[in-house]
DOKE-186869 format. One record per residue: residue in one letter; x, y, z of N, C-alpha, C, CB in turn. Coordinates in steps of 0.001 Angstrom, whole numbers, plus 500000, padded with zeros to 6 digits. Each point is the difference from the previous one (the first is absolute). Glycine has a CB too. Example, Ala and Ser with C-alpha at 12.3 -4.5 7.8 and 13.67 -1.06 7.14 Angstrom:
2
A513190494310507800499110501190500000500900501200500000498108498827501246/S501542502223498034500820501190500060499230501090500730501184499372497855/
REM end
This chain:
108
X502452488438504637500854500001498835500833501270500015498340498616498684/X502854501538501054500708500972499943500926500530498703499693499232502271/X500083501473497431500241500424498167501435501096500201496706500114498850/X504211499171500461501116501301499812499734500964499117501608498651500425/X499015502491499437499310501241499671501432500764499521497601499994501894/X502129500291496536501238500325499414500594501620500173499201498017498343/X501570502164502332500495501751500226501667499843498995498719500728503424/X500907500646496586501347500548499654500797500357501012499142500717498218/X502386498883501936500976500286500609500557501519500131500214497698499373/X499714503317501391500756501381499974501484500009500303497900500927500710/X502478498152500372501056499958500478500257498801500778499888502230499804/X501322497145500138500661498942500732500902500814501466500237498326497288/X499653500950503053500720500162501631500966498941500481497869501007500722/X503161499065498734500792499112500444499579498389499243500289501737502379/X500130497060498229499844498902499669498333499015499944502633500577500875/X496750500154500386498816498931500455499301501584499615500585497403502380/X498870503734497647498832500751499938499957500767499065499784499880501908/X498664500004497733499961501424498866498346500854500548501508498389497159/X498604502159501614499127501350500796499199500280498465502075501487502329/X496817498158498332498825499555498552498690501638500341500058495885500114/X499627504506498606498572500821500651498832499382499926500788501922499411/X498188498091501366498834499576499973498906500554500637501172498457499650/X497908501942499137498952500976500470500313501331500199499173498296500952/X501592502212498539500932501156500543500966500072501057498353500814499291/X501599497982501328501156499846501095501003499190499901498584500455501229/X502455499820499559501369499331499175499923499142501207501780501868498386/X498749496788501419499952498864500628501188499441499852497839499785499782/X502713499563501146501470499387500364499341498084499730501348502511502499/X499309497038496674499919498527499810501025499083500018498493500690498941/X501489498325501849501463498859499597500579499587498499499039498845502051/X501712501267497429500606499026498896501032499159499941499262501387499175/X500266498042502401501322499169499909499527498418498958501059501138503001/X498133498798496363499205498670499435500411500764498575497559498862501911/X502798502196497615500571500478499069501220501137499870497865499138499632/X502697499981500674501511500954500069500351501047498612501132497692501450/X499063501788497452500257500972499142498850501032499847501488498363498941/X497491501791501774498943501469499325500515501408500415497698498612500285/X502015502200498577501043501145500202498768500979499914502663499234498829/X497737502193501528498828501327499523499878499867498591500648501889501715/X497870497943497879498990500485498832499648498204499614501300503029498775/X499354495857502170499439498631499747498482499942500252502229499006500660/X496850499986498615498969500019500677500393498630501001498259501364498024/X500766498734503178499948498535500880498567499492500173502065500680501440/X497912498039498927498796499349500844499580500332500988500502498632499349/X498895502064501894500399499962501062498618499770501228502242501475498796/X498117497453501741499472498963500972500447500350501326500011498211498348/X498861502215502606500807500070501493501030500299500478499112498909500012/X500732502289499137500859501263500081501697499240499606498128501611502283/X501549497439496528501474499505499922499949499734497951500337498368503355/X500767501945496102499926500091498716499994498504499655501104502368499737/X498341496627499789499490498947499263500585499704498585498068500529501315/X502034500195498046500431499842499035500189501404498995499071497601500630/X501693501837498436500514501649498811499546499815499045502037500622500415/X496648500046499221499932499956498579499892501393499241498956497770500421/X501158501610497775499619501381499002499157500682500440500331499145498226/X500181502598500955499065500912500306498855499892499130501675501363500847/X498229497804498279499235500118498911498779499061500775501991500393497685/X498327497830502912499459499738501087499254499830501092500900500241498996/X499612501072501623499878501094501189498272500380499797502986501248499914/X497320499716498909499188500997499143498515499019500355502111501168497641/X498063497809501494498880498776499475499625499613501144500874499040497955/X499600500878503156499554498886501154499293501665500709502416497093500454/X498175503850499886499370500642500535498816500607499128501982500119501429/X497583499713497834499086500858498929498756498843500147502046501416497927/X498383496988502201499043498977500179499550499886501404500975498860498144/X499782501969502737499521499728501533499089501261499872502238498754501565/X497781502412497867499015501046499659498595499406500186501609501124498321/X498838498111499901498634499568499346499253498798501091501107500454497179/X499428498677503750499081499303500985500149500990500742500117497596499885/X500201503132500832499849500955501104498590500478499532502654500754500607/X497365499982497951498140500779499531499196498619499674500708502704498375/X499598496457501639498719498783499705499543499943500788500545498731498901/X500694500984502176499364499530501624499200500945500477501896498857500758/X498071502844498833499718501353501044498566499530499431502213502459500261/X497425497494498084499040499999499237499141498842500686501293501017497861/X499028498208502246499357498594500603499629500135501334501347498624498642/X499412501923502479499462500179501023499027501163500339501850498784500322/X498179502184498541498957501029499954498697499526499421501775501633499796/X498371497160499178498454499471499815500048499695501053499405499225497983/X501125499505502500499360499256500915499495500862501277501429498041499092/X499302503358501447499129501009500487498838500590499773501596500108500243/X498515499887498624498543500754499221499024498886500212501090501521497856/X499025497329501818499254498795500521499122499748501359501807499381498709/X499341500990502161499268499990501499499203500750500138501467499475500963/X499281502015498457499241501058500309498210500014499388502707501171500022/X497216498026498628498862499769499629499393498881501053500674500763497507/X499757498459502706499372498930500858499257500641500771501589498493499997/X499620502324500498499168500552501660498808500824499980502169500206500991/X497819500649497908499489500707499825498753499109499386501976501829500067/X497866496995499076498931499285500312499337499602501023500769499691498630/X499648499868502229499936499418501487499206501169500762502459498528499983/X498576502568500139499017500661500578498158500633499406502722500360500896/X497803499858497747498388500138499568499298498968500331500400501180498218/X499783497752501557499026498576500188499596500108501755501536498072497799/X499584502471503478499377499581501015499239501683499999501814497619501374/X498540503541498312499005501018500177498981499532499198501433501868500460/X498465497846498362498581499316499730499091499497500792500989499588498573/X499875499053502226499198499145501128498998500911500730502051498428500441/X499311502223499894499275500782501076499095500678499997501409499968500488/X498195501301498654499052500586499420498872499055499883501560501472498944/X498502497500500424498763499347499281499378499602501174500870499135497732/X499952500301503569499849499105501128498985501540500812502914497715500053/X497848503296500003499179501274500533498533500124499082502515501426500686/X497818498665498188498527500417499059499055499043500380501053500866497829/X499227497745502273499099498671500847499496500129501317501349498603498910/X499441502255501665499869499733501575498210501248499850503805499578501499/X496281501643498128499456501256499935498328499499498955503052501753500190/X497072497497499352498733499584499051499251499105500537501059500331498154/
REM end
């Protein structure tokens, strides 16, 4: 699945490119699928190509909701870590158990 991802525009370059930051790095993107986006537009942007123009207000909301699943998902895959990590950590007591008990049998 591939999710467009809303940036702000710094600068246009001519007709087809603009020049988006992301992550702290400034990134060169196509707009030829949106011709009128100008510096301070927000865009869509898909494989390294602008998708669509939307509000900054928008923008704001869609990136603030990719936040909030971004920490569900971190939260969720850290139980389900904590999970294994208990498993295992069952597992192994139960076979050092074996073992021990299997030694304490052998010695009596």
């Amino acid at each position: 699945m591939c999710v467009a991802m809303p940036y702000g525009v710094l600068e246009v370059n001519g007709n087809s490119r603009a020049r988006i930051e992301v992550g702290g790095t400034r990134q060169e993107i196509s707009v030829l699928l949106v011709p009128e986006v100008k510096a301070g537009d927000y865009v869509l942007v898909r494989f390294g190509s602008a998708a669509a123009k939307i509000e900054g207000d928008q923008a704001i909301e869609v990136m603030r909701l990719y936040q909030e699943i971004a920490k569900a998902d971190m939260l969720q895959n850290s139980s389900l870590l904590r999970e294994r990590v208990n498993k295992r950590k069952v597992q192994n007591l139960e076979r050092y158990t074996r073992y021990h008990l299997k030694l304490a049998n052998q010695t009596v």
